[in-house]
C-alpha positions in Angstrom: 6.5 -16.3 7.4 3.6 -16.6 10.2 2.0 -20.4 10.0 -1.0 -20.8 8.8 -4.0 -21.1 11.8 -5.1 -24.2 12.3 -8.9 -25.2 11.9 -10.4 -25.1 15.4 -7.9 -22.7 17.0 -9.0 -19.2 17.9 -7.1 -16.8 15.4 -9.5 -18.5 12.5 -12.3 -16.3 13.6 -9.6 -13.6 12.9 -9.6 -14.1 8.9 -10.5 -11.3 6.9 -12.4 -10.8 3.9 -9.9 -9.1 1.4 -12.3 -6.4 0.3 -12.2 -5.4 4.2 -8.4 -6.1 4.7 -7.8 -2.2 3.7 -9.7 -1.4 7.2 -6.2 -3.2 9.0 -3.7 -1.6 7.2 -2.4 1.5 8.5 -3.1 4.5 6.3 -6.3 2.1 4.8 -5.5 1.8 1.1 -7.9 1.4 -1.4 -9.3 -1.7 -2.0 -7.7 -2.2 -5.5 -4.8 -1.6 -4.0 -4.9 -4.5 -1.8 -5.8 -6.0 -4.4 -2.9 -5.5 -6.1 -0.7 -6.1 -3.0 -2.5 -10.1 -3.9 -2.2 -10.6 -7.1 0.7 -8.4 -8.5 2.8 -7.9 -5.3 5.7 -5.2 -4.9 8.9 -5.5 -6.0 11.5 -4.6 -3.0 15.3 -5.4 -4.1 14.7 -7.5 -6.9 11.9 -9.7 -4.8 8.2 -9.7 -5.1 6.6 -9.6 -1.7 2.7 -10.5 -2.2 0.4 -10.1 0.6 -0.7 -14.0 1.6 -4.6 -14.7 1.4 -6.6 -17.8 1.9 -9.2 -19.0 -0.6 -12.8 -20.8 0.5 -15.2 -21.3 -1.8 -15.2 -18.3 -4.0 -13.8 -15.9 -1.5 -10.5 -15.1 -0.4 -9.1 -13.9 3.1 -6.0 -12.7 4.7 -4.9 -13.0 8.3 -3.9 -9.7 10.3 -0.5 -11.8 11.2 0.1 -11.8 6.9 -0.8 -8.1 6.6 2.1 -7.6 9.3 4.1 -10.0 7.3 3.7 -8.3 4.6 4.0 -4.7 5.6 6.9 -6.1 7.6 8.7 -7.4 4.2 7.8 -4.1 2.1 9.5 -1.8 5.0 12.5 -4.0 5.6 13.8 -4.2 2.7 14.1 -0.4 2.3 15.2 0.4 5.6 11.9 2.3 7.0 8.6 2.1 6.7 6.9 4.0 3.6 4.5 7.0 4.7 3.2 9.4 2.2 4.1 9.6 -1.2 7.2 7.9 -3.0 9.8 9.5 -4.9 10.1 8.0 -8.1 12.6 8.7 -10.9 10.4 10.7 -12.8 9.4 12.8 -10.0 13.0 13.8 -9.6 13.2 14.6 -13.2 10.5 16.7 -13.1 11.2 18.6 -10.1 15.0 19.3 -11.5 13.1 20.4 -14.3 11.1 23.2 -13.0 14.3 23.9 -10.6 15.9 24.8 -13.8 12.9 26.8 -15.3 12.5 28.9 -11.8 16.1 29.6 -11.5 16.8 31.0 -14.5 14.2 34.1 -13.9 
């Protein structure tokens, strides 16, 4: 995990605003989903990976060295790095599915 910047150093005029982080983030997600990526984290092998964020005052910021962190831990633990859609269980259900109704004409 990167440190946290220290006051008075030059990466804290890097913090940014969660409802901009989406703009740093290859692909740029919706803003619920980073959202999500905050409060809910993914699950990768068992372990929730949450995308680290700063609190002042009433607003809360990431740093673009926890977004790598982060995008780091979600691609490592599945070998690659995500890109386009994910194949979930019920998508391979379904598409055995309509195999099975196709072939059968």
């Amino acid at each position: 995990m990167t440190p946290s910047p220290t006051i008075g150093s030059d990466e804290v005029d890097e913090y940014i605003p969660i409802e901009l982080a989406s703009r740093h983030i290859p692909g740029r997600p919706h803003r619920a989903t980073v959202w999500r990526w905050v409060s809910r984290g993914l699950m990768r092998n068992g372990r929730n990976v949450k995308l680290r964020t700063l609190t002042v005052g009433a607003r809360r910021y990431t740093h673009p060295a926890w977004i790598e962190d982060f995008l780091r831990d979600c691609s490592a633990e599945t070998g690659t790095a995500s890109q386009g859609s994910v194949e979930r269980p019920s998508h391979k259900l379904a598409s055995a599915r309509l195999d099975a109704i196709f072939s059968s004409r």
